[in-house]
C-alpha positions in Angstrom: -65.1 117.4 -146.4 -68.4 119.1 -145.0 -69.0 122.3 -145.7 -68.4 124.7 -142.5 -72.0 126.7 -142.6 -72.8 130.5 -142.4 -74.9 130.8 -139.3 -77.2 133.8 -139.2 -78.4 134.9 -135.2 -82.0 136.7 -136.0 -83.6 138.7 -133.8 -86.3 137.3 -131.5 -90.0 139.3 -133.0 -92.2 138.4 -129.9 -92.2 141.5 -127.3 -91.4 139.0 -124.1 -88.6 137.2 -125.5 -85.4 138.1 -124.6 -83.3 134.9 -124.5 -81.0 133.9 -127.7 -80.1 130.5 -129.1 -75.9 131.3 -128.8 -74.9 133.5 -126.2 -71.8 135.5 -127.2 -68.9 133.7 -125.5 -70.1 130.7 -127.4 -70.2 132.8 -130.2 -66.4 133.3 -130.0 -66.2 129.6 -130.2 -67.9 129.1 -133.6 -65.6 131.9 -135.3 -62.7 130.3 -133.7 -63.3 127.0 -134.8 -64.0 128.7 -138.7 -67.8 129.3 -138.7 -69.2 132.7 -139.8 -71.3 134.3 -137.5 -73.9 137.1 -138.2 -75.5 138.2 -135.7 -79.0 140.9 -135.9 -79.0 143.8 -133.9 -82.0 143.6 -130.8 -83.5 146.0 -128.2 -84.5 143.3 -126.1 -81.9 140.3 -126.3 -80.3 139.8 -122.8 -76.8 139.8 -124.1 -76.0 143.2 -126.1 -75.1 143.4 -129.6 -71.2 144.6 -128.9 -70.8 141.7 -126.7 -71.3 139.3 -130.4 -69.1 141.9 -131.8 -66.0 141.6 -129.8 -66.4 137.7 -130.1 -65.6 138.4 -134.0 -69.2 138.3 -135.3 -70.8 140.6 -138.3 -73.5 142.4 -137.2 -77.2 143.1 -139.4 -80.7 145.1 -139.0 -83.5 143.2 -137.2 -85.4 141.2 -139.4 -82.7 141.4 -142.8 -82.6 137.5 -142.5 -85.4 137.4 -144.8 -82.7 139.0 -147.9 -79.4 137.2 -146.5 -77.6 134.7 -148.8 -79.6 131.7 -149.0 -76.6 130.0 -148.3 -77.0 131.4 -144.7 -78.8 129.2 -141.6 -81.1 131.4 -140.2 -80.8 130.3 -136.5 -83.6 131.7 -133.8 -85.9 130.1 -130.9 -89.7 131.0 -131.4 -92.1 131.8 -134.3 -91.4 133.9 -137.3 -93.4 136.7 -138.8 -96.1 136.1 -140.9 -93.9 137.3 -144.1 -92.3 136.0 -146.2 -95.1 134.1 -147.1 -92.3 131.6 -149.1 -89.4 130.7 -147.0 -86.0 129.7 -148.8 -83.5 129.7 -145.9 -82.5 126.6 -143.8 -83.9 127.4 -140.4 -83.0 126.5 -136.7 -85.9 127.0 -134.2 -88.6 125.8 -132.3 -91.3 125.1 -134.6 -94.4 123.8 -133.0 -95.4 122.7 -136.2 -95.0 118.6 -136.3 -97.5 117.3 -133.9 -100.7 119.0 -135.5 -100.4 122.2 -133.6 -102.4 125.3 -134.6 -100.8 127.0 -137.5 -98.4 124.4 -138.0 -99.9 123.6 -141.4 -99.2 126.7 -142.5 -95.7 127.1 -141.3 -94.9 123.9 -143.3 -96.6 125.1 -146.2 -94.5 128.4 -146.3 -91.3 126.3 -146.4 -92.7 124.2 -149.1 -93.3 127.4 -151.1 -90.0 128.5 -151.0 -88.0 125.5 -150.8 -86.9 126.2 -147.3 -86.2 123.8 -144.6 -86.8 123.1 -141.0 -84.6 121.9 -138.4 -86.6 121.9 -135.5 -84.8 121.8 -132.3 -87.2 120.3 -130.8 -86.4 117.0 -132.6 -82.8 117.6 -132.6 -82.1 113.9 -131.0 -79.4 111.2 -130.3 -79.5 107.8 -131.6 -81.6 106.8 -128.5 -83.8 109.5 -129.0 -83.2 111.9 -126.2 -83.6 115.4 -127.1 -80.0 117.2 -127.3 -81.0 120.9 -126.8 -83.5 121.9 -124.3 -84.2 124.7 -121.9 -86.2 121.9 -119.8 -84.4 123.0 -116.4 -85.4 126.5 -116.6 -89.0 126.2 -118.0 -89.5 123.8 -115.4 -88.0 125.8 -112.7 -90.0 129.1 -113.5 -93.3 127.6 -114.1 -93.0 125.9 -110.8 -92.2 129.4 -109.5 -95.0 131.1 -111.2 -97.5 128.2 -109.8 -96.5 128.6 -106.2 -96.9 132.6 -106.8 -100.4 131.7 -108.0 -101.5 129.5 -105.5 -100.0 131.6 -102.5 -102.3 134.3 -103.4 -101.8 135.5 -106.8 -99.6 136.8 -109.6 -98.7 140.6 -110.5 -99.5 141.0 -114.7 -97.8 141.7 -116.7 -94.7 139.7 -115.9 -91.3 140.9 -116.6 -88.0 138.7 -116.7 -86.1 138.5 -113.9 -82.3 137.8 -112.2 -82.4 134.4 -110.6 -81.5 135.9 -107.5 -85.2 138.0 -107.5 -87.2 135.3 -108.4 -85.5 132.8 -105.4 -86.4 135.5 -103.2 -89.6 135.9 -104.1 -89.8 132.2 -103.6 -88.5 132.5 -99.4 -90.2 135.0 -98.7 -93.6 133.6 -99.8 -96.1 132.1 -97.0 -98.3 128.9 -97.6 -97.0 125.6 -98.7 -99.2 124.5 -101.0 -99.1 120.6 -101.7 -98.1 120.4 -105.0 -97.5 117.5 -107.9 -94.7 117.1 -110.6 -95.2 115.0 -113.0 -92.5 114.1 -115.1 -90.2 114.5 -112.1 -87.1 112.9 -113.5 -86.4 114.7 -116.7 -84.6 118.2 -116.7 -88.1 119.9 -116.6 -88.7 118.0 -113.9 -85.7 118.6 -111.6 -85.9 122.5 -112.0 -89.6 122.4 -111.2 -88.6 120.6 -108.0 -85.6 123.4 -107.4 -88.6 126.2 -107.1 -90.5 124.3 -104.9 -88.0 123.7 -102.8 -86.4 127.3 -102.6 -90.1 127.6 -101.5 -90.0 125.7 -98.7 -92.3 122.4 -100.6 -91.7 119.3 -101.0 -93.8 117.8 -103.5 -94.8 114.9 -104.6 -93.2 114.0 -107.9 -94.6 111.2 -110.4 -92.5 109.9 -113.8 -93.5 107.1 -116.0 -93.6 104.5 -113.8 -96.5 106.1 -111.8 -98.8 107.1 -114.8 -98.4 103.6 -116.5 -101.9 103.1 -114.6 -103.0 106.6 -114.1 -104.7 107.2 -110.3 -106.5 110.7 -111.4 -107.9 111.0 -108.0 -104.5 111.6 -106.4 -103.6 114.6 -109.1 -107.2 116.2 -107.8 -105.8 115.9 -104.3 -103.0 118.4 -104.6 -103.5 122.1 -104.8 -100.5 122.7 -107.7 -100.0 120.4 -110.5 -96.7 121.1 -112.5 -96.5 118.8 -116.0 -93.3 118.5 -116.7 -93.9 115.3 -119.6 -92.7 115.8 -123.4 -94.6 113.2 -125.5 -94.2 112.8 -128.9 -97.8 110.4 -128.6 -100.9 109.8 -127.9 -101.5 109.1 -124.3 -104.0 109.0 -121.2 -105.0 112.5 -120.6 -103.8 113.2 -116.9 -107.0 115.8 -116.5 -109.7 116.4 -118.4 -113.2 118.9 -118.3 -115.1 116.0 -116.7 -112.3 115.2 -114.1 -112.7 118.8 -113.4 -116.2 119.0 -113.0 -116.4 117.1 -109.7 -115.3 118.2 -105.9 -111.1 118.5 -105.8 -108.7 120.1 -104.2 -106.7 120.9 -107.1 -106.5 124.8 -107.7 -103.7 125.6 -110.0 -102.2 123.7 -113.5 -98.9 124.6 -114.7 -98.5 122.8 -118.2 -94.5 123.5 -118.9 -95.2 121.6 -122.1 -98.0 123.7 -123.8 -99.2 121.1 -126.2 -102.0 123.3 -127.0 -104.4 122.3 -129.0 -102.2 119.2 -130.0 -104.5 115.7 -130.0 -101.5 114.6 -128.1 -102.1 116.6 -125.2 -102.0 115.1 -121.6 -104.3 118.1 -120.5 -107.0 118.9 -122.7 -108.2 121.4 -120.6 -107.1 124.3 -123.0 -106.7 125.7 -126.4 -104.7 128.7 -126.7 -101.8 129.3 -124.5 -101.5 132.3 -121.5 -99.4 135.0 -122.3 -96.8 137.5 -120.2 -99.9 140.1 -120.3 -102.2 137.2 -119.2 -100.2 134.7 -117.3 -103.1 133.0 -115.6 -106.5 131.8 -117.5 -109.5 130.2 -115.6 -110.2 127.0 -116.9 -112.6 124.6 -116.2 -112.5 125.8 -112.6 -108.9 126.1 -111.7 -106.3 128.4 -112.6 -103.8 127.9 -115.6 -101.0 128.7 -116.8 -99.6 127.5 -120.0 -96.8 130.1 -121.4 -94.6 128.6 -124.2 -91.6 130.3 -123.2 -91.4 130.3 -119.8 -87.5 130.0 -119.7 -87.7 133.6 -120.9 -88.5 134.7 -117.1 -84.8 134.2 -116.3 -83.6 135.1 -119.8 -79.6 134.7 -119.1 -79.3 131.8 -117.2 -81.5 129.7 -119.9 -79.8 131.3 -122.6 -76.3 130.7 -121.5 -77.9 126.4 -120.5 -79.1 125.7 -123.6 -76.4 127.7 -126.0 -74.0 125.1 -124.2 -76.2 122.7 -125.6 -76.5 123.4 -129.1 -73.1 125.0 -129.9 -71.1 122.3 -130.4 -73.8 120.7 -132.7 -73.6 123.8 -135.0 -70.1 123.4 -136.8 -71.9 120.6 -138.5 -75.3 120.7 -139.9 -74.7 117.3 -142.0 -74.4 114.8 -139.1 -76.7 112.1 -138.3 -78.8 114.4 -135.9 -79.4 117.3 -138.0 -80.0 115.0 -140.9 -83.1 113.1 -138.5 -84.4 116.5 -138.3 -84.0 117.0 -141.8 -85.9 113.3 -142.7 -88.4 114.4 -139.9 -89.2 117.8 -141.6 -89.6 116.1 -145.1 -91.8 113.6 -144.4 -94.4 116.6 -142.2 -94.7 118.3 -145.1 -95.6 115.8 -147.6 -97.9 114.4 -145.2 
């Protein structure tokens, strides 16, 4: 019989993040169904602290994951702190660690250390290899948002997250429809891209595999917005690049949902650090960029409560065939 596992909710360290990987009501679920649920207080998690209580979870200090029971599955979303420099917990996040990314060594190396794993959700697949937790639709939908803000004259810093209903009005009540381009149109990053452009009154032109098979680079300079909306897990043609840029275009803003910074598996190696909530918007290259890696934050309840759905139901059992990929997957990146 597999073991029912001890799942331990930590808080989120990065200032801006304010989403959380299980929302409470599917919080309830998990104790229902026999898993134990401890959840670390937060000042800045959407959902309070005696929501997770009343859904019959224990309750810790930020940050005590790092003396829990090693039996415990430390479950978050984005980076951890630089200490422990050894980590000996199973842990559930997004790890940005497996396709050379900056640091990534040395995230891997830490586990190694102290005999700690990774289950990156970011590789948490089926048999056909679609991805079975994502917060596609929203990143998609609010760096979409943010691009059209951009190009219509210009976004406020720092940003702050936002109801749904603030940022679809900000949307309306903009003027100038820029033309813009999604590229990886069909995917869920894709379709909530197209969402904000259409709450802003744009129809764009929207591009999946079939239309970068042979890539026309010309047409992605003709559009003032480019929104890339494509997860690959390889090498491919870039879709711009510094000496694309460097000739006459039209193109004025780059939204890169995916933010494969620094990654030789880039599809625009125009950049090499990501934009930040303080600094949403770099100049690169001639055109403005943004590249934040947790866009979905900008709408912090909605995402949450999408991709919680998601990954629930996955996390009574942490022995099936798709945790144990992400297991095989985590293995083989550190003895590389």
């Amino acid at each position: 019989m597999t073991p029912t596992p001890s799942l331990w909710i930590r808080n989120e360290t990065r200032p801006d993040e304010q989403r959380t990987p299980v929302v409470p009501e599917d919080a309830r679920r998990l104790v229902e169904a026999g898993v134990a649920v401890t959840v670390e207080d937060s000042a800045q998690r959407v959902f309070a602290l005696s929501e997770y209580v009343a859904a019959g979870c224990a309750t810790a200090e930020p940050g005590s994951w790092v003396d829990a029971p090693a039996d415990q599955v430390v479950v978050g979303l984005k980076e951890l702190p630089d200490e422990p420099d050894a980590l000996r917990h199973r842990h559930v996040f997004f790890g940005h660690a497996f396709k050379a990314q900056p640091g990534g060594r040395a995230l891997l190396d830490r586990f190694a250390r102290g005999g700690g794993q990774l289950l990156d959700l970011e590789y948490l697949t089926n048999d056909a290899g679609r991805r079975l937790t994502a917060f596609g639709y929203w990143a998609g939908y609010a760096g979409a948002a943010l691009g059209v803000l951009q190009a219509r004259g210009g976004l406020s810093a720092p940003l702050a997250s936002l109801e749904l209903a603030e940022l679809e009005a900000a949307l309306a009540r903009g003027s100038g429809t820029p033309s813009a381009l999604v590229i990886g149109a069909r995917g869920r990053c894709g379709r909530g891209a197209q969402a904000a452009l259409k709450q802003a009154g744009i129809t764009p032109t929207t591009w999946d595999r079939a239309e970068t098979l042979v890539l026309d680079r010309p047409a992605i300079l003709g559009h003032d917005l480019l929104v890339n909306a494509v997860y690959t897990a390889t090498a491919t043609t870039p879709f711009l690049t510094p000496a694309a840029l460097a000739g006459l275009h039209r193109l004025s803003t780059v939204v890169d949902v995916t933010c494969d910074a620094g990654s030789p598996q880039s599809v625009l190696p125009i950049y090499d650090e990501v934009t930040t909530w303080t600094a949403p918007v770099a100049r690169r290259h001639g055109i403005d960029l943004i590249a934040i890696d947790n866009l979905p934050s900008l709408l912090p309840r909605e995402a949450s409560t999408g991709f919680s759905a998601d990954l629930t139901p996955l996390l009574t059992n942490l022995d099936s065939p798709e945790w144990r990929r992400a297991a095989d997957l985590f293995a083989a990146k550190v003895a590389a």
